[in-house]
RODO-2510 file (C-alpha; in nm, 4 decimals, decimal comma):
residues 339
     n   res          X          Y          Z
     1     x    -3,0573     7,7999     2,4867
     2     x    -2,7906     7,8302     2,2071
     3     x    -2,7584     7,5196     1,9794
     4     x    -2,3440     7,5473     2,0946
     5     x    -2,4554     7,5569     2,4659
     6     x    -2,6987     7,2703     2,4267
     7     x    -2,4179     7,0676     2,2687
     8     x    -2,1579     7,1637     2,5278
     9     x    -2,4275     7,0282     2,8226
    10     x    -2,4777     6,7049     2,6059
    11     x    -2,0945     6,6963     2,5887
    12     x    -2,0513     6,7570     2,9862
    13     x    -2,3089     6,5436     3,0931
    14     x    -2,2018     6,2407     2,8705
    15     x    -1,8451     6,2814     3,0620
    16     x    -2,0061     6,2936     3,3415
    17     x    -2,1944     5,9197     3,2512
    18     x    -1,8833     5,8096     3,1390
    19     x    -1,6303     5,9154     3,4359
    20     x    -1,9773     5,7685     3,6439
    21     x    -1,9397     5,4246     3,4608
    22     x    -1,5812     5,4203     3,4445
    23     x    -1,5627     5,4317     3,8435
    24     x    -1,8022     5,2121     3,9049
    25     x    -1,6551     4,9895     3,7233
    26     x    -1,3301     5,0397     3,8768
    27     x    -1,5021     4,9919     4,1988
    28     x    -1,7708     4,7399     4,1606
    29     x    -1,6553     4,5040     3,8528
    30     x    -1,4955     4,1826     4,0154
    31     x    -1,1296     4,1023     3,9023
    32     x    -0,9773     3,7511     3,9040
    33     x    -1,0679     3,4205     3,7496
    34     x    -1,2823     3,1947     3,9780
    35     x    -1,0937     3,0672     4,2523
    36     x    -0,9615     3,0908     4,6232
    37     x    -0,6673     3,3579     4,6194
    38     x    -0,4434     3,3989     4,9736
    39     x    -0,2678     3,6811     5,0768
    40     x    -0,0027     3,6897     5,3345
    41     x     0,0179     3,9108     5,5315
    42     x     0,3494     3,8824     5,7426
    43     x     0,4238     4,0504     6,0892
    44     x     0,6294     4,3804     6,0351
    45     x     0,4752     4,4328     5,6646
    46     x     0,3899     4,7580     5,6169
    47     x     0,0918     4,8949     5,4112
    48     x     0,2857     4,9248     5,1132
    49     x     0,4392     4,6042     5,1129
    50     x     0,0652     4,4538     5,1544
    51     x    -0,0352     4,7132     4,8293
    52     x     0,2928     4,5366     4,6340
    53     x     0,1356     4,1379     4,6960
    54     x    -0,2308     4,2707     4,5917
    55     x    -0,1575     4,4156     4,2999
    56     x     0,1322     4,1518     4,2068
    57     x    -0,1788     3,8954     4,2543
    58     x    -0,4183     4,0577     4,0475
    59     x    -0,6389     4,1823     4,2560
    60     x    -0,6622     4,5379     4,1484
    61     x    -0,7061     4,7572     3,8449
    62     x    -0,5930     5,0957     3,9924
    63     x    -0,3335     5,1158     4,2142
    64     x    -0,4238     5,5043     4,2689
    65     x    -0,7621     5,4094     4,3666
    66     x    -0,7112     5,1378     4,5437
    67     x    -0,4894     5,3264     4,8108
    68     x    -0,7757     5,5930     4,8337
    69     x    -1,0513     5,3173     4,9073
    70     x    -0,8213     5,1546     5,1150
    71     x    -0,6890     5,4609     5,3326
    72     x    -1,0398     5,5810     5,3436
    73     x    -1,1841     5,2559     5,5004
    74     x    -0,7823     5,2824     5,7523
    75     x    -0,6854     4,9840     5,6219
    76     x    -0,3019     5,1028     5,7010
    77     x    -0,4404     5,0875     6,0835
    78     x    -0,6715     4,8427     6,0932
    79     x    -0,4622     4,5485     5,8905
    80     x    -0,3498     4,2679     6,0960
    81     x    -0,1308     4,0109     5,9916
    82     x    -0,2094     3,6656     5,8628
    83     x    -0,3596     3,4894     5,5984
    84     x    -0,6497     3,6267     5,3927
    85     x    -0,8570     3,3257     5,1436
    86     x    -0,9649     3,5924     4,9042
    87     x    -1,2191     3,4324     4,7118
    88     x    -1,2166     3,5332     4,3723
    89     x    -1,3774     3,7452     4,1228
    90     x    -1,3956     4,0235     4,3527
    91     x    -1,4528     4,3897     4,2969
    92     x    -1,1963     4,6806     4,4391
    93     x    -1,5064     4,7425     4,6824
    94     x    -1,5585     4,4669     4,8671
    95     x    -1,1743     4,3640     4,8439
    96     x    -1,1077     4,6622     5,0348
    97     x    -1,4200     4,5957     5,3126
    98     x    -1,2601     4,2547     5,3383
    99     x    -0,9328     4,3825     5,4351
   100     x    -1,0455     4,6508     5,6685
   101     x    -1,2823     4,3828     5,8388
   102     x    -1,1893     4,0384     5,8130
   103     x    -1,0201     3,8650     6,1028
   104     x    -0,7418     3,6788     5,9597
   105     x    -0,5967     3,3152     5,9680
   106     x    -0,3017     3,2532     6,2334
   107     x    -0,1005     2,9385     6,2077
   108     x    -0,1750     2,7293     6,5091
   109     x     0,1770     2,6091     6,6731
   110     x     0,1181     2,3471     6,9167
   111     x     0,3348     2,3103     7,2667
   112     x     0,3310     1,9630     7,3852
   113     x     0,4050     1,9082     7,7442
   114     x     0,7361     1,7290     7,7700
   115     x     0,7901     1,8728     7,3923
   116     x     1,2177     1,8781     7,3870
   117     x     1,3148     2,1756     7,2520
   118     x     1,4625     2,0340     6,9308
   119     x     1,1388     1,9011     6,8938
   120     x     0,9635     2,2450     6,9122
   121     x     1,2400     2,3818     6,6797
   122     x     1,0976     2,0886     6,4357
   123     x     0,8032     2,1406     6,4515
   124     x     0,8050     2,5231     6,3893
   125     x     1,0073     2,4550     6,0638
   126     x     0,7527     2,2017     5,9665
   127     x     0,5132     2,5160     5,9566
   128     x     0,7247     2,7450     5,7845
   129     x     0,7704     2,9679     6,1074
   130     x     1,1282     2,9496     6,0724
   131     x     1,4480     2,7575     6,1030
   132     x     1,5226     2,4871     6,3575
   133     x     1,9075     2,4982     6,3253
   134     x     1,8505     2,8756     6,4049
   135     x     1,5569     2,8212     6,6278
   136     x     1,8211     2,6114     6,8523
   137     x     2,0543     2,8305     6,8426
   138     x     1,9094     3,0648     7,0424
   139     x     1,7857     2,8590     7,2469
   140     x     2,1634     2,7608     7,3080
   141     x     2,2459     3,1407     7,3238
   142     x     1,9911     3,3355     7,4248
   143     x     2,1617     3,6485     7,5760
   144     x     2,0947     3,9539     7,4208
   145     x     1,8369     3,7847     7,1899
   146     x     1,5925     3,6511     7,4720
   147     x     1,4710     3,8792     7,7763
   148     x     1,3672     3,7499     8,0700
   149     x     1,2721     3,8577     8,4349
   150     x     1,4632     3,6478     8,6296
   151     x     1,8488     3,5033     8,6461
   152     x     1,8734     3,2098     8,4475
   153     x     2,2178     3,0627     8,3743
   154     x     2,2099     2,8437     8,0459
   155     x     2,0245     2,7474     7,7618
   156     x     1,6720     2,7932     7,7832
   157     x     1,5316     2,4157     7,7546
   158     x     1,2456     2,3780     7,9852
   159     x     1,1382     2,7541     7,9762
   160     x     0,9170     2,7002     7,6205
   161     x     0,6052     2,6723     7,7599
   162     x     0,4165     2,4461     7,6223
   163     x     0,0726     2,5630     7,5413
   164     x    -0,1587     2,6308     7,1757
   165     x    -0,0073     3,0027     6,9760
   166     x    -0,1279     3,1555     6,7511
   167     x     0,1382     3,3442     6,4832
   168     x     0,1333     3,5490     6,2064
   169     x     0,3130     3,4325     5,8818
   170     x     0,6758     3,4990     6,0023
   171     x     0,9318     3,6250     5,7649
   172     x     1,3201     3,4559     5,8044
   173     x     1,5355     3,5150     6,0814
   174     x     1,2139     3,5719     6,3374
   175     x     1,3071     3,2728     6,5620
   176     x     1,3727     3,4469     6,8489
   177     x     1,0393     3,6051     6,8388
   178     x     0,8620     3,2614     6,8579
   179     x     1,1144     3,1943     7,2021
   180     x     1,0355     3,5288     7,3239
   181     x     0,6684     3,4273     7,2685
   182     x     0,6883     3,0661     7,4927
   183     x     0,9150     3,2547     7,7669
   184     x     0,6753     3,4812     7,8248
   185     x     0,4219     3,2200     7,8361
   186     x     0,6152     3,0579     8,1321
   187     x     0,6304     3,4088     8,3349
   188     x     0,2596     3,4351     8,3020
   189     x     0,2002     3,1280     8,3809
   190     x     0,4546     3,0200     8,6535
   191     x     0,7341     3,2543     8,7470
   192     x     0,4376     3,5435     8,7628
   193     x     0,1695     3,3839     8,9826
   194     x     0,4234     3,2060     9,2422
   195     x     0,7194     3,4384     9,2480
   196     x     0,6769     3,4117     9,6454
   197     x     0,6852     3,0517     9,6377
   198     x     0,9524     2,9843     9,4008
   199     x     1,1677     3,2372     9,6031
   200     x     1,1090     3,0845     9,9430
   201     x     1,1945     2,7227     9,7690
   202     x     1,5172     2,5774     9,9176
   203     x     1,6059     2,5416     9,4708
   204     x     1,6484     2,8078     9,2516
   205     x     1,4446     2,8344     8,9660
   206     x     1,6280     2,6178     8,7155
   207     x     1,6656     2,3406     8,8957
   208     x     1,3085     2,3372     8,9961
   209     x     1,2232     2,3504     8,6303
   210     x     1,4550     2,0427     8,6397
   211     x     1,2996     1,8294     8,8545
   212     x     0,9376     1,9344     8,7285
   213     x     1,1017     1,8438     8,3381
   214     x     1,2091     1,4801     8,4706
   215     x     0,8542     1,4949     8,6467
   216     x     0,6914     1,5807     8,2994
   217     x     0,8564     1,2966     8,1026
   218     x     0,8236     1,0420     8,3882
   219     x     0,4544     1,0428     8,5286
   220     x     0,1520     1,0289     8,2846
   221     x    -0,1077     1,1013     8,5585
   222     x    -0,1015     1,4438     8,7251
   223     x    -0,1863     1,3297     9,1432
   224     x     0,1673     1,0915     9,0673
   225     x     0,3413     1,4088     8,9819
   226     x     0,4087     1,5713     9,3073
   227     x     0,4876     1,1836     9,4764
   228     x     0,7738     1,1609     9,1720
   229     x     0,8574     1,4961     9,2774
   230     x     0,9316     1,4034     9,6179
   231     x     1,0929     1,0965     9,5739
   232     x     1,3528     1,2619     9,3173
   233     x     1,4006     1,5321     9,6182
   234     x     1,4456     1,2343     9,8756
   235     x     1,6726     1,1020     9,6326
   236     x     1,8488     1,4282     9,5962
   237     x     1,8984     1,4420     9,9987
   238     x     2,0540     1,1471    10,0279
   239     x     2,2909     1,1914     9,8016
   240     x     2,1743     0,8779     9,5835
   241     x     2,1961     0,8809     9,1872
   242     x     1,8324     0,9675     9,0844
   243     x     1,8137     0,6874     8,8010
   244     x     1,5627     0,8225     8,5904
   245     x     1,5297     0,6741     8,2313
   246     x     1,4078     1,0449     8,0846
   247     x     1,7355     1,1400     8,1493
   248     x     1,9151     0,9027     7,9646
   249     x     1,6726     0,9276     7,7071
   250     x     1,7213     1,3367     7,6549
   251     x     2,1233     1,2537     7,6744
   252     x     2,0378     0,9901     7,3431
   253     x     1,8395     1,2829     7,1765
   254     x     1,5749     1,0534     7,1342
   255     x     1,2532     0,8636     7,2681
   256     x     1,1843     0,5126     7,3453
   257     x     0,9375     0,2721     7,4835
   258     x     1,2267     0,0999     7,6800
   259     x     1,5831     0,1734     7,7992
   260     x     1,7508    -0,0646     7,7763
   261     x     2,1195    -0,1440     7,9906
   262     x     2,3131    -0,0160     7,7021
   263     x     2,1868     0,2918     7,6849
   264     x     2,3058     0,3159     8,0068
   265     x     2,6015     0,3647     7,9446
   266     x     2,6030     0,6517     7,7339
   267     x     2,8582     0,9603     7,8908
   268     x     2,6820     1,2420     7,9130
   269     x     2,5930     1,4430     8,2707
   270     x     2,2312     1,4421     8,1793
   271     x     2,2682     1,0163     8,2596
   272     x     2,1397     0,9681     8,6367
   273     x     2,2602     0,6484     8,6501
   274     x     2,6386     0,7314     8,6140
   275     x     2,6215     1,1088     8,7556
   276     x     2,4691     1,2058     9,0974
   277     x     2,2625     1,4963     9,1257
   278     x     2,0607     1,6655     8,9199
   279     x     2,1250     1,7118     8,5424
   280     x     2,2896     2,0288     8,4396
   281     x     1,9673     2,1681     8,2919
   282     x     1,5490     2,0846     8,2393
   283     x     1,5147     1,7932     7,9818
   284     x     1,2058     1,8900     7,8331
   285     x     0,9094     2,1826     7,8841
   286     x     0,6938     2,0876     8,1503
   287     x     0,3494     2,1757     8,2087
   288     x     0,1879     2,3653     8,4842
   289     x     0,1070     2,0741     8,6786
   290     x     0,4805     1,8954     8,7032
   291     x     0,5868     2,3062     8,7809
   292     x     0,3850     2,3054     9,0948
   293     x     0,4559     1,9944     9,1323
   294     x     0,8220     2,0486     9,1853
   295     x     0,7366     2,3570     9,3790
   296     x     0,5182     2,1755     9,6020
   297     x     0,6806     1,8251     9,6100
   298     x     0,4514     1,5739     9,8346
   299     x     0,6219     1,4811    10,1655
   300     x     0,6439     1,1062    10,1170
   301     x     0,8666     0,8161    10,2501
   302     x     0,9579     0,7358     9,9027
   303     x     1,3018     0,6569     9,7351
   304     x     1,2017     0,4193     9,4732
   305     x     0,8916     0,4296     9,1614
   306     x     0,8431     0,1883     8,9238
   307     x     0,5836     0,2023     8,6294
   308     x     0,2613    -0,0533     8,7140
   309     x     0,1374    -0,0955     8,3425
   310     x    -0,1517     0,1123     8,3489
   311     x     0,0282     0,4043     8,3544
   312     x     0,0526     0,4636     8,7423
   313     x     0,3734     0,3670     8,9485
   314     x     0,4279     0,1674     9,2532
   315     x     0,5893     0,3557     9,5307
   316     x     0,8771     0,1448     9,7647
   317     x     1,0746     0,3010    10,0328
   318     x     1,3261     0,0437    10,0679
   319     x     1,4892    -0,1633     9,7630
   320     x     1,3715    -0,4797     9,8835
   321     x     1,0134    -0,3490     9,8381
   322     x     1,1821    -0,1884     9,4876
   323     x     1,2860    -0,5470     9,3564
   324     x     0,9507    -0,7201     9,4397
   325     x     0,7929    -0,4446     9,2151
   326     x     1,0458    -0,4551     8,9351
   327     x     0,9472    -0,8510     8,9129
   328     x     0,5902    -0,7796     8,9478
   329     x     0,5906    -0,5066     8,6316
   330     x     0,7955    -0,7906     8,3886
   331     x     0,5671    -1,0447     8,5095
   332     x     0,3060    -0,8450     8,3592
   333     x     0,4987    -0,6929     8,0386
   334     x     0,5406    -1,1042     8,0258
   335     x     0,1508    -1,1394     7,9905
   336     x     0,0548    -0,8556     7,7888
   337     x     0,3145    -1,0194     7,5102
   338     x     0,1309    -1,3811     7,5584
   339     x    -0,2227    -1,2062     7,4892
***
């Protein structure tokens, strides 16, 4: 071998070495100062929206390499939305595994049963899921914004189910995503699984969820629930006011231990005591249980409940009965404030 060919082969071969070392090292030599990094990921982002963030946090030397890493392991397929704790240093390698593998972090939004809607728009704003002044306006006017299977005249109060979901980072303006989210929750749920029932029920479907929302606030234990339900029916027949504090609470826009006689007197046709019928709308999101019960109301002799302190009721069918509980119930409020 010629002394020009044996240079040319050392020449080669130390290019080789260093191209060798020079990807490695853009693959395998961590990046970052010590730490916890997190990535967002939010729903609708595209891949190269995600490729912006990483690179804007550091997290990558090459951006030419990282997309062929990352398109090799189908990260543009496989990414799901969330959050991503990226602890740091870490090499373009196993950043890239990460992505293509790692289940992310939702943010965990919480129902309550007998959650007011306001309360739910709150609450979502507290997380950063979006705005409650927008939240509740959709709720007010849902048409074109909201589907749903079934006539429903109104806002949608009572039909955000209440129940544990999991969500993506959102990004603004995604409100009526989160209500599309609990209203399909309720058809799943309810409308879904006893369509026959709720068709063959002498009440359409929103006033059901009515009577099941005033069931939901009222009635702490779930075999009172379809008693309440019947009294507010026998109630209802009659042609009685149904008198129902929750009612007058939800026409405050607020909660309370007590009502007390002047809230009472507050005008508004969700207030039972100066309106007969039923309110114009649900108060609150019920739960499953105050749903059936309302669809399956016990047949009792009932008109009148009162609460018994321990968080059950006692049940009067005439208001003679009803007075001689009332005194009963402040005799003992009277004792648990001596104790």
């Amino acid at each position: 071998m010629s002394r020009l060919k044996f240079t040319a082969l050392v020449v080669f071969a130390s290019a080789l070495v260093a191209l060798g070392s020079w990807l490695c090292w853009l693959l395998f030599a961590p990046v970052g100062a010590r730490g916890t990094v997190t990535l967002f990921v939010y729903r609708g982002d595209n891949f190269s929206r995600v490729r912006d963030e990483i690179e804007r946090l550091g997290l990558i030397r090459s951006r030419f390499w990282f997309e062929r890493l990352a398109r090799w392991r189908k990260i543009p397929q496989r990414l799901k939305a969330g959050i991503y704790r990226i602890a740091t240093p870490i090499s373009l390698w196993d950043l890239t595994k990460l992505l293509a593998e790692e289940k992310p972090e939702l943010i965990r939004l919480t129902v309550w049963e007998g959650m007011m809607a306001k309360e739910i728009a709150e609450r979502v704003e507290k997380l950063g899921l979006g705005n409650a002044e927008r939240f509740m306006e959709i709720v007010k006017n849902p048409k074109d914004r909201v589907e749903l299977p079934f006539e429903w005249k109104g806002d949608l109060e009572g039909l955000l189910f209440p129940a544990t979901y999991y969500v993506p980072p959102l990004r603004s303006n995604e409100e009526a995503f989160l209500i599309q989210l609990m209203v399909n929750a309720f058809v799943e749920k309810f409308w879904k699984p006893y369509r026959k029932e709720i068709e063959q029920s002498p009440f359409p479907l929103r006033d059901l969820v009515t009577i099941a929302s005033m069931v939901q606030w009222e009635v702490k234990m779930d075999e009172e629930r379809p008693i309440v339900a019947g009294v507010i029916i026998n109630r209802l027949k009659k042609g009685m006011k149904l008198e129902i504090d929750a009612t007058v609470l939800y026409a405050l826009g607020k909660r309370k231990n007590r009502v007390l006689y002047r809230d009472l007197r507050v005008d508004s046709p969700y207030n039972t005591y100066r309106y007969k019928g039923l309110p114009p709308g649900p108060i609150c999101s019920p739960g499953l249980e105050s749903l059936l019960a309302a669809l399956r109301p016990e047949d009792v002799p009932y008109l009148y409940y009162v609460a018994r302190g321990d968080g059950y009721h006692i049940f009067s069918s005439t208001y003679d009965e009803h007075l001689k509980a009332v005194e009963a119930y402040r005799r003992w409020r009277i004792q648990q404030r001596r104790k």
